[in-house]
C-alpha positions in Angstrom: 188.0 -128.2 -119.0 191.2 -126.9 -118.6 192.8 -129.6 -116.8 191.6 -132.2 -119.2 192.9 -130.2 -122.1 196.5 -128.9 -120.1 197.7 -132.2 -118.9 201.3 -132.7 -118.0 203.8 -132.4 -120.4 207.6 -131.5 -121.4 207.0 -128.2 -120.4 206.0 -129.5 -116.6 209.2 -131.6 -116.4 211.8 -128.6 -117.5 210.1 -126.6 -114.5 210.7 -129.2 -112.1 213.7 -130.2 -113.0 215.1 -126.6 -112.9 213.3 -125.6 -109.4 214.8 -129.2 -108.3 218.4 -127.6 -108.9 217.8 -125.6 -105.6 216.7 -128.5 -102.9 213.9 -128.1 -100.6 213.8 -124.3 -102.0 210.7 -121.9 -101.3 208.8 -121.9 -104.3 206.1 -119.1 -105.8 203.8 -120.3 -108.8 202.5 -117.2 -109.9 199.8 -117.7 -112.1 199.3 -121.2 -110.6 195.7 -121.9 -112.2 194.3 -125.4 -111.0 198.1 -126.4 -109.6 199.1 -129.0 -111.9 202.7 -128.3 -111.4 202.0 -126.4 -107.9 201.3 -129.8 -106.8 204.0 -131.6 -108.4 207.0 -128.9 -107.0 205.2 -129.9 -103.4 205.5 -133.3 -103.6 209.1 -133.2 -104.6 210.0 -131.5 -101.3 209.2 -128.1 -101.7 208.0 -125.5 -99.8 205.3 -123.9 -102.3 203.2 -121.0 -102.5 200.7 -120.5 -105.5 199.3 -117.5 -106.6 196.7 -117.1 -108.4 193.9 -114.3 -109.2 190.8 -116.6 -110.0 189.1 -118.3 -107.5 187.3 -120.8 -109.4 190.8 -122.1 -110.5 192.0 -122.2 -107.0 189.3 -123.9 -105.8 189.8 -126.9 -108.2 193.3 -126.8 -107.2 192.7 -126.9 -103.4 190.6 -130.0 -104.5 193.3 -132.6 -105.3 195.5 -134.8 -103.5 198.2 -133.0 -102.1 196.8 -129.7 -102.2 197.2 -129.3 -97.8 201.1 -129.0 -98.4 200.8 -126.2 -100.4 199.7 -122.0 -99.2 197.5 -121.1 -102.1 196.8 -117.1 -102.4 194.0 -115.7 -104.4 196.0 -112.5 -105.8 198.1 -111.1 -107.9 202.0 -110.1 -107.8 201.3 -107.2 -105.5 200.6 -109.6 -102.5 204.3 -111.3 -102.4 206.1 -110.9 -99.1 209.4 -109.2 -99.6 212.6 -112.0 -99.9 210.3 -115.1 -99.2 211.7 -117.5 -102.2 214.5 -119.1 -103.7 212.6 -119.3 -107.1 210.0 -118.2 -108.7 207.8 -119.9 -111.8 205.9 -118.5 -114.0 204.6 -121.2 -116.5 201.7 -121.9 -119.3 202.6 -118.5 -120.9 201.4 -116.3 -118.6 204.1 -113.7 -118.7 202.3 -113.3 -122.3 199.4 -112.4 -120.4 200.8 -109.4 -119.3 199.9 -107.3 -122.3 201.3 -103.6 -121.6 204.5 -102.6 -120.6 203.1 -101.1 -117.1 202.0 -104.1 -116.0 204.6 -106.4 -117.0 207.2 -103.9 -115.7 205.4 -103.8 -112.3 205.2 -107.5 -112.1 208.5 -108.3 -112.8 209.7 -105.3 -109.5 207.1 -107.6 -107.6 209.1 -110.7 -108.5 212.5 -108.9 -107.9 211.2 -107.7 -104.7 209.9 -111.1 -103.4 213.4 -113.3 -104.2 216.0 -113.5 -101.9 219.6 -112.1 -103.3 220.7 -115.0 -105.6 217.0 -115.9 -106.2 216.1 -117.2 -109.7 213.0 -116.5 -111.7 212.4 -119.1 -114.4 209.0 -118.6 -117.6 207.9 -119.1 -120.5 207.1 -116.8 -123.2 206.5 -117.7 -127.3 209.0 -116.7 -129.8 207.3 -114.3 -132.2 209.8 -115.5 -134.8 208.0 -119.2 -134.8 204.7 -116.9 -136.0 202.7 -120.3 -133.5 199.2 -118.0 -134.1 199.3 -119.3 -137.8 198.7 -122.5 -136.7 195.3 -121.3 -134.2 192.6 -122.2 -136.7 189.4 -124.3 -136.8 191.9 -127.0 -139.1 195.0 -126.8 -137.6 194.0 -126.5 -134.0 191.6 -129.2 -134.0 191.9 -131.6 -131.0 189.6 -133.6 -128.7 190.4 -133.7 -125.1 189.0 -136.1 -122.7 187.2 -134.9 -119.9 187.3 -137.5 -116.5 183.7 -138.9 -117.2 185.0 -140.0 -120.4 183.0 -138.0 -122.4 185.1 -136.2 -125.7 184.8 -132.5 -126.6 185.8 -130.7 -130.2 187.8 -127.9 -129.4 189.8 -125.5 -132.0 191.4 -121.6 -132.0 190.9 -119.2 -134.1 192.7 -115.8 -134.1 190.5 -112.7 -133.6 192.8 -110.1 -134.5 196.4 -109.2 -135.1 197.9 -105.6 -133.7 202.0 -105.6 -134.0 202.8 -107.8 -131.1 199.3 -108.7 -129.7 197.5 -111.9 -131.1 193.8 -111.8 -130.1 192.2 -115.4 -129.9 189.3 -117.5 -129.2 189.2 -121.2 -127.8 186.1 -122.9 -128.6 184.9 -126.2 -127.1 181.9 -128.3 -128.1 180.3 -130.3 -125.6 178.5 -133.5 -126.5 174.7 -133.6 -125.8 173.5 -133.7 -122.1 171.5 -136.6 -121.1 168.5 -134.6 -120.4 168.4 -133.4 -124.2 168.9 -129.5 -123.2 169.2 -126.4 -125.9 172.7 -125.6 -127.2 174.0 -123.3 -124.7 176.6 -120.9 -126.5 178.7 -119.1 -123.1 181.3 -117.0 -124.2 183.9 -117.0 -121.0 187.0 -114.8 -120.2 190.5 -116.1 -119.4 189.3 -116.4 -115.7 186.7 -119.1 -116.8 183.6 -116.5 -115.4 180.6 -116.7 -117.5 180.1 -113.6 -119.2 177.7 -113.3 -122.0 175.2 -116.3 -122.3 173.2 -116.7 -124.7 170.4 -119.8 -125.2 169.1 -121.2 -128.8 167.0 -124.2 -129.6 168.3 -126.4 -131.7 166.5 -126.2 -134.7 168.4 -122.8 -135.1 172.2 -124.0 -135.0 173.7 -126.5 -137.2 175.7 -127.2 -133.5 172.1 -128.5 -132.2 173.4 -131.7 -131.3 175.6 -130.6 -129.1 175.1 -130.0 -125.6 177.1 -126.7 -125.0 179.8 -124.4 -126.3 182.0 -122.8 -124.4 184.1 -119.9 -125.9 187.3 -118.3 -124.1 188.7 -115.4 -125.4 192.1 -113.5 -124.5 194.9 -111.9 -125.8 198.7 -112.4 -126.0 201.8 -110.4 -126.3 204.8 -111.8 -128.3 208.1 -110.1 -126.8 211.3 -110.6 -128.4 213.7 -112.4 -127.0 215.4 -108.8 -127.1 212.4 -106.7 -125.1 212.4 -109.9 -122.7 216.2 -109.4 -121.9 215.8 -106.1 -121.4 212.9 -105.7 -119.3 214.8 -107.9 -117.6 217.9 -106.2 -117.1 215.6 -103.1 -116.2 214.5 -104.8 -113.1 217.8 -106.1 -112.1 217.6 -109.5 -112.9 220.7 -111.1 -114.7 219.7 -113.3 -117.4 221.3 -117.0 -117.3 219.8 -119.0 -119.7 217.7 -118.2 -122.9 216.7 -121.7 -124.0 214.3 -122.2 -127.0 212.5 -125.7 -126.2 211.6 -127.5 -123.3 215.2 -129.8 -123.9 217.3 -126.5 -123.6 217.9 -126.2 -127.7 219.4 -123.1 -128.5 216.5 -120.1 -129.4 214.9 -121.2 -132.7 216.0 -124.5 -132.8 213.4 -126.0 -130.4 209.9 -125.7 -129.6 208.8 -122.2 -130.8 209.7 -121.1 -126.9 211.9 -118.4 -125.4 212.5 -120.5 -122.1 214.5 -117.6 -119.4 216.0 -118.2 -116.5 217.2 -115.1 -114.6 218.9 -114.5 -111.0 218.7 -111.7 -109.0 222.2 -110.9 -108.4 
């Protein structure tokens, strides 16, 4: 599902341009998921490590064309070797992953630690001031991504819960009916895609009874400022380069909603 709804996009093409700026440089996706651009950075030249703590995602990435010229490690930031890369990615968001201050503070001395001295780490991170979690509703969210059998799903987000700068949410995605007329199955999953709470109902209970199966994936985000981001930043001894605010390096606010950072390690 997540492939066919995260295809390739302007994002994708800033990250490869930027990691192209170092040739044939040693490469860490953390956070790689299924390897979308993992793949890509490989195929451009690059020597490329991904990293990534869900197996299930890794395994579709190890799956695709291309995937034996990249080292894929199921793991998190504490498994980096010490000065192994000349940049470091982290893309899709996932820095807002990160939701308390320990842990991103503890990622980013992992980062630090694993770039060589004029290393650059380069992510992605919402602008809180573009307020994007008004739009994640069952109207404005709406969208039908294709799955490879050609088959359509409805999917849509709705927020869960505002507190300060976290944004709880739930993706939902409707399934059409399964050739062998199955109940609705109703799976609630967590950001790692692992089943956690399913339930079964027949169709006569469920307005969604002609559907085959919903899948729900719940998380939550942290919106830094661009401030907090610059200083965590500085914290770790990282010098920040380039704040950019769209994926065509507009000035912050001007652009996609996006506080794009590059930073160096001096």
């Amino acid at each position: 599902m997540y492939d066919a709804e995260c295809r390739w996009g302007p994002d994708d093409d800033f990250f490869l341009a930027v990691v192209g700026e170092t040739p044939q440089a040693r490469v860490l996706d953390l956070g790689c998921g299924t390897g979308r651009l993992t793949l890509a950075l490989a195929a451009a030249g690059h020597r490329v490590t991904g990293v990534d703590p869900a197996r299930a995602s890794l395994d579709a990435a190890r799956a695709k064309p291309g995937a034996d010229r990249v080292t894929w490690i199921e793991g998190t930031a504490t498994v980096l070797p010490d000065r192994s890369f000349d940049v470091a990615v982290m893309t899709s968001h996932v820095a807002q992953f990160l939701t308390t201050d320990e842990t991103w503070d503890a990622v980013l001395a992992d980062l630090r630690r694993a770039l060589v001295p004029g290393g650059r780490l380069v992510f992605d991170s919402r602008d809180p001031a573009d307020r994007r979690w008004e739009q994640w509703n069952p109207v404005d969210s709406r969208r039908h991504p294709r799955l490879p059998d050609g088959r359509t799903v409805e999917a849509w987000t709705e927020v869960t819960g505002v507190r300060g700068d976290l944004v709880s949410f739930t993706h939902h995605y409707r399934f059409p009916p399964s050739p062998s007329g199955d109940p609705l199955q109703i799976r609630d999953v967590g950001v790692s895609g692992r089943s956690e709470t399913p339930t079964s109902r027949k169709p006569s209970r469920s307005p969604l009874a002609d559907a085959g199966l919903e899948l729900r994936s719940s998380a939550t985000l942290r919106f830094r400022t661009e401030a907090q981001i610059r200083a965590s930043l500085l914290a770790r001894g990282f010098t920040v380069e380039h704040v950019h605010g769209g994926w065509r390096r507009e000035p912050v606010g001007a652009g996609d909603g996006e506080l794009v950072m590059i930073a160096r390690v001096p």
